[in-house]
N, C-alpha and C positions, 0 to 999 in steps of 0.2 A: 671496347678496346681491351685489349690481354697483353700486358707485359711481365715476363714470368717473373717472380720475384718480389712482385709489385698491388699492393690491394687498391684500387685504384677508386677513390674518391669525389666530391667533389668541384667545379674548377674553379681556380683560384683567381684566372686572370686569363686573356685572349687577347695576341696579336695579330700582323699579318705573316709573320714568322715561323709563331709556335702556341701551345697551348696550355698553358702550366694549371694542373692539378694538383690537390693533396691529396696525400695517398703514403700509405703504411711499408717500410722497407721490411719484410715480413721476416728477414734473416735476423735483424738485430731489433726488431719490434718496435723502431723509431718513425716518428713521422716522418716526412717526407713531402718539399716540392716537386711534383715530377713534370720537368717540362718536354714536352713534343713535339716535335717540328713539322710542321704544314707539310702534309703529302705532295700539294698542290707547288709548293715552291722547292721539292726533291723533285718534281717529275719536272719543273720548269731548269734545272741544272744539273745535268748527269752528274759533274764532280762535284754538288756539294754535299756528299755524305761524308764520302773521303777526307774530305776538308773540315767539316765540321768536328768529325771524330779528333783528328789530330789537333784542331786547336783547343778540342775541351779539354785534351789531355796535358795540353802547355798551360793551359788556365788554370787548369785544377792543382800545378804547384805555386800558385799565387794564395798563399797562406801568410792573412793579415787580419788581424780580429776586427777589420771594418771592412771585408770582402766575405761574400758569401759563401760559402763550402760549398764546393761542388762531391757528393759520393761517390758516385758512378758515373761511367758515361756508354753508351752504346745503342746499338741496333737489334730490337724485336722482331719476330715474324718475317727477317726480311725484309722491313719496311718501317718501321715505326722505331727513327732514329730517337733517341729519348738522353736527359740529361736528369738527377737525380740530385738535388739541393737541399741545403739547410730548409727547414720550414722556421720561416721567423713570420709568431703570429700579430708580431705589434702594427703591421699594417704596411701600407706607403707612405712616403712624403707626398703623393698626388692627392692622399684621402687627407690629412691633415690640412691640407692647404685648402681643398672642398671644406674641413669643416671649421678654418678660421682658428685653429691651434699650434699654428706653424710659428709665428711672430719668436716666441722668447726662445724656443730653440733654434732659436737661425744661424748664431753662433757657431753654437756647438754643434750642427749639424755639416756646418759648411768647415768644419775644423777635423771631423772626423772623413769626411769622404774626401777630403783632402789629403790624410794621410794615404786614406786608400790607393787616390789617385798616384799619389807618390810612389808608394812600395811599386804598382805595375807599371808605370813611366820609368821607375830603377829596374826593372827585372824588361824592359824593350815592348811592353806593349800600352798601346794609346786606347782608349775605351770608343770613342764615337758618338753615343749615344748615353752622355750624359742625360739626363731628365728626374722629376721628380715620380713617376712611375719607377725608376729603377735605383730609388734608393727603398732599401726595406728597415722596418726597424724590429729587433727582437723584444721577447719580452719584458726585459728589463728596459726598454725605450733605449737601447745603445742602437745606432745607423751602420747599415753594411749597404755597401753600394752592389748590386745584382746587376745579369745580364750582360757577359762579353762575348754576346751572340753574336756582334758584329764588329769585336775587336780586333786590331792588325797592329803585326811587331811595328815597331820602330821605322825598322826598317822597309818594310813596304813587303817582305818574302814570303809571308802568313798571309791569305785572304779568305774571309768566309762567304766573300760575293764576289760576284763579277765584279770583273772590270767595265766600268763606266757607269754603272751604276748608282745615283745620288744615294751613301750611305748618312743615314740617321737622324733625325726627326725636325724638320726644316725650324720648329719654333723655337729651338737649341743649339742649330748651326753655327758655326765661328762662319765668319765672310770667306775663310779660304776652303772650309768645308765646303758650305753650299757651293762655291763656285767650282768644285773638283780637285783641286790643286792639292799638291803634297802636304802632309800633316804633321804635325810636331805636338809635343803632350800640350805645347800655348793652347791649340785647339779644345783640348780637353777642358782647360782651366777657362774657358772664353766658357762653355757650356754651363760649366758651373757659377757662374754671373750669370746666368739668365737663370739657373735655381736660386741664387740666392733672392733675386727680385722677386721674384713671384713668390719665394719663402715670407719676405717682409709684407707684402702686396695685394698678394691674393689675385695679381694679374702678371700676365707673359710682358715683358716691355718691347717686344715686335712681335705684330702679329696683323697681316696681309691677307686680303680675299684669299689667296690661294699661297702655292708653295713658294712661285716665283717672285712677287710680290712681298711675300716674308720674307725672303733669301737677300733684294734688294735694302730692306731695310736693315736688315744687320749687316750690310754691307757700308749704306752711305749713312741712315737716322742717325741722330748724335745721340749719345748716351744719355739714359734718362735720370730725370732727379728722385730720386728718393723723400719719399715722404719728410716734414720738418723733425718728427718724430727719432729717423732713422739717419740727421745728417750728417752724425758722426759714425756714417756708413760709408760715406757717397767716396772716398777716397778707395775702399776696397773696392766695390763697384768698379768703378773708374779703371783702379789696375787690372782687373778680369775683362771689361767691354771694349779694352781700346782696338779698333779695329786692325789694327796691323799688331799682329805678332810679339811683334819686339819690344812694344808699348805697354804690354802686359808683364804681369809679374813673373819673373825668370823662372820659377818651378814652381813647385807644388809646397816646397821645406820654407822658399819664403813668402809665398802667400801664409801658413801658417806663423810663421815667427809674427807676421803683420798681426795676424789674429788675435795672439798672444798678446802683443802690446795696444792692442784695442780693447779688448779684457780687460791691463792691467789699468785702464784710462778711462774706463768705461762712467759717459757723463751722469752726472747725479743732478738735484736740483740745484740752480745756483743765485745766492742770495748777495752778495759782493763784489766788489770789482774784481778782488784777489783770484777770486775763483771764474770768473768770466775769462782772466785774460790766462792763467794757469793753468785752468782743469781744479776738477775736486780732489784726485789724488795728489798732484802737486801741494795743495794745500793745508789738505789734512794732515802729511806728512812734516809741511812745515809748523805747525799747530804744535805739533808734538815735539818734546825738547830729546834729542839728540845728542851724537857726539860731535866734537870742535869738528868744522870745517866736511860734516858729512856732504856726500855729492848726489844728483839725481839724474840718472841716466851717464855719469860720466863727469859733469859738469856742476860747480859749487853752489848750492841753494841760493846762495848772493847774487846771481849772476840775475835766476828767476826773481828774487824779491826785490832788486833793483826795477824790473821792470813793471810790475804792479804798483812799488810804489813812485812810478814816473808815470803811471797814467793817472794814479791818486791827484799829488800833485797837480797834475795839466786841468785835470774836470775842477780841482778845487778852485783854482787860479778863475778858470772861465766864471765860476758861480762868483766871484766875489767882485769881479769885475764888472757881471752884471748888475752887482747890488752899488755899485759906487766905491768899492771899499778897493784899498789897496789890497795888491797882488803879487805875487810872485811868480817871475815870469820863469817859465818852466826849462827853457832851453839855454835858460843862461844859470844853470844849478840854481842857488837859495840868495842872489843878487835882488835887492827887493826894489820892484821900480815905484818911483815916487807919485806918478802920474796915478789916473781915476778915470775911469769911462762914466758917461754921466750916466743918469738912471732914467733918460728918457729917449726917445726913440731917434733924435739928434742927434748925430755922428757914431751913431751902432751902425757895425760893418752889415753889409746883405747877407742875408743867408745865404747859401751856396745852393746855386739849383737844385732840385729833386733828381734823380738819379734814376731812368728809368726800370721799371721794375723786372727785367728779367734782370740787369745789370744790379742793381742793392742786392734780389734775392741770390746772386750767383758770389756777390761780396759776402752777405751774409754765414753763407756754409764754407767757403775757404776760411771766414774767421773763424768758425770753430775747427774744421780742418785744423788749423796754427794752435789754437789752444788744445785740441789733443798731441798733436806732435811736443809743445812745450811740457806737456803733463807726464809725459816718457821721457822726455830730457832729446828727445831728437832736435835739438836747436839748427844744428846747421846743416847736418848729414843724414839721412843717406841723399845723393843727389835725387832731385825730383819728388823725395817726402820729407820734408822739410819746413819748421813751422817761420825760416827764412825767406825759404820760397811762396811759402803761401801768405806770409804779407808783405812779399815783394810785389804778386801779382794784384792782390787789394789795391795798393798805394798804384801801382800801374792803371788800375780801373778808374781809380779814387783816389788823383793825389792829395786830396785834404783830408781823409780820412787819420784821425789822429789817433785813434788806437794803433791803426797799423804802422805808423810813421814814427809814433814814439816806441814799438815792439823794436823795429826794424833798427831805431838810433842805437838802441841797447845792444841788440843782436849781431851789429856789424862789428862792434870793440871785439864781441866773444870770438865771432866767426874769423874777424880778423887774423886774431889771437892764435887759432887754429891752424 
């Protein structure tokens, strides 16, 4: 192959699309990705040169330092339509996740192609073809998201493929993708929950004998759980897989703000009550001596340390009860009741049944869910991320659950309040 201009190398990567080489821009003596597009899929669509040219030229003003640069764009020989990109040598996110080094960058990785996604959702175009193949990393390990081979405006007036055509890689599809239906950037932000799983995982969370089969299951499977490790995830997750559109997070600026304040929360080990029912930065923060009446998130430290120490209290009460000794009953303030539980197994109430185990382990991760929301100070708002709601639906699961029920008695004064 002879493209003038062009020393041609290497190749770096092969689809059913195109063929991306490295290769020397021999004007400015820089490397260069130089990608090609399959003869065989120009001879199967007379207009997609046409089209292709014109939308690399609307792509190549999407200038975002997590988007790839495109240099050139054009047609060789006649025939050998060719596109000219950054060469970022730090690899894929598909090779990192092959080789089990994806884990502590999953943040940051899912924060920067985020923004990406943003700047071309604000400038009308939707990417399609989310995947961990088309995020590249340069050599200082910073992520630029590649490949809007198969991006379309907004509005639907750009195409680089037929119509009807199933565009973009079915293991990535949102449900309204695979099904053909109109797209909105929710699409985009659906794909990127299935990068971020497989970022934490090392595996796709649908995936079907074939296309149709996978297509099904990101339509009806229910969202998957995230390892124990990662379940102060499962709420991003969550907002990226909801199958309808709407149930997803409204852009790309507030998937990122959520990011931000999953950072600022981000769980440590936890040795305390204080810190179980808080977060660690709530804590440490409270550790630390301050000015009068400093607030967290909005709302007065008091408000949190009322309620760690109403759960002190309630466990103390229980332990001493079962020793014989006087107690204080928790839901009537520091009122000291006079009575005694005995100390043998006569007239000790029943334990409360076992809780079957998809139901504890689904308790379980909304309690932490609640203690990273309270550890930002998201007490009652925003609607649906909320550490109100999320031991509303505990005590819902598990009305005797007493962490959640004495969070909740404290949190309804506040939210009241509000």
């Amino acid at each position: 192959m002879n493209i003038p201009g062009f020393k041609i190398g290497p190749v770096l990567g092969e689809g059913g699309m195109a063929t991306v080489y490295l290769a020397q821009q021999l004007s400015l003596g820089r490397q260069v990705a130089l990608k090609v597009m399959s003869p065989a899929l120009i001879a199967a669509d007379g207009g997609f040169c046409e089209r292709f040219v014109n939308e690399g030229k609307i792509i190549a003003k999407l200038r975002h330092q997590h988007i790839v640069t495109i240099h050139d764009i054009g047609c060789a020989n006649g025939r050998d339509y060719f596109m000219a990109m950054e060469y970022c040598p730090g690899g894929t996110l598909k090779e990192y996740i092959l080789e089990g080094r994806s884990r502590l960058q999953a943040l940051t990785v899912l924060r920067q192609i985020a923004a990406a996604l943003g700047y071309a959702h604000d400038h009308g175009f939707i990417h399609r073809d989310i995947k961990p193949g088309n995020v590249l990393f340069r050599d200082d390990g910073t992520a630029v998201l590649s490949d809007f081979g198969i991006a379309k405006t907004v509005d639907g007036s750009t195409r680089v493929t037929r119509e009807g055509w199933a565009i973009g890689t079915p293991e990535y599809m949102s449900p309204e993708q695979a099904a053909g239906k109109d797209l909105s950037p929710s699409s985009d932000l659906y794909s990127l929950g299935v990068v971020l799983y497989e970022t934490l995982t090392g595996q796709k969370p649908f995936r079907g004998p074939d296309a149709l089969a996978t297509a099904m299951q990101h339509a009806n499977a229910p969202i998957p759980h995230l390892p124990s490790e990662f379940v102060w995830l499962q709420h991003l997750l969550d907002g990226l897989l909801a199958k309808h559109p709407l149930e997803r997070f409204a852009s790309a600026d507030e998937l990122i703000a959520e990011i931000d304040a999953v950072e600022r929360a981000r769980p440590q080990p936890r040795d305390d009550d204080a810190t179980r029912i808080l977060g660690p930065e709530a804590v440490s923060a409270a550790r630390k001596p301050g000015p009068p009446g400093r607030r967290v998130g909005g709302r007065k430290t008091a408000i949190l340390g009322l309620t760690a120490l109403f759960t002190v209290v309630a466990a103390a009460g229980t332990w001493l009860a079962l020793k014989g000794l006087p107690f204080f009953k928790a839901d009537a303030g520091m009122e000291t009741v006079t009575g005694t539980l005995p100390n043998n197994a006569v007239g000790r109430p029943e334990p409360p049944p076992a809780l079957p185990q998809e139901v504890a382990a689904r308790i379980d991760r909304l309690l932490d869910v609640a203690q990273m929301h309270m550890a930002v100070g998201r007490l009652c708002e925003p609607p649906g991320s909320s550490a109100y709601e999320a031991y509303a639906l505990v005590v819902e699961m598990d009305p005797q659950n007493a962490e959640a029920r004495a969070a909740l008695q404290r949190l309804e004064a506040s939210c009241g309040a509000d």
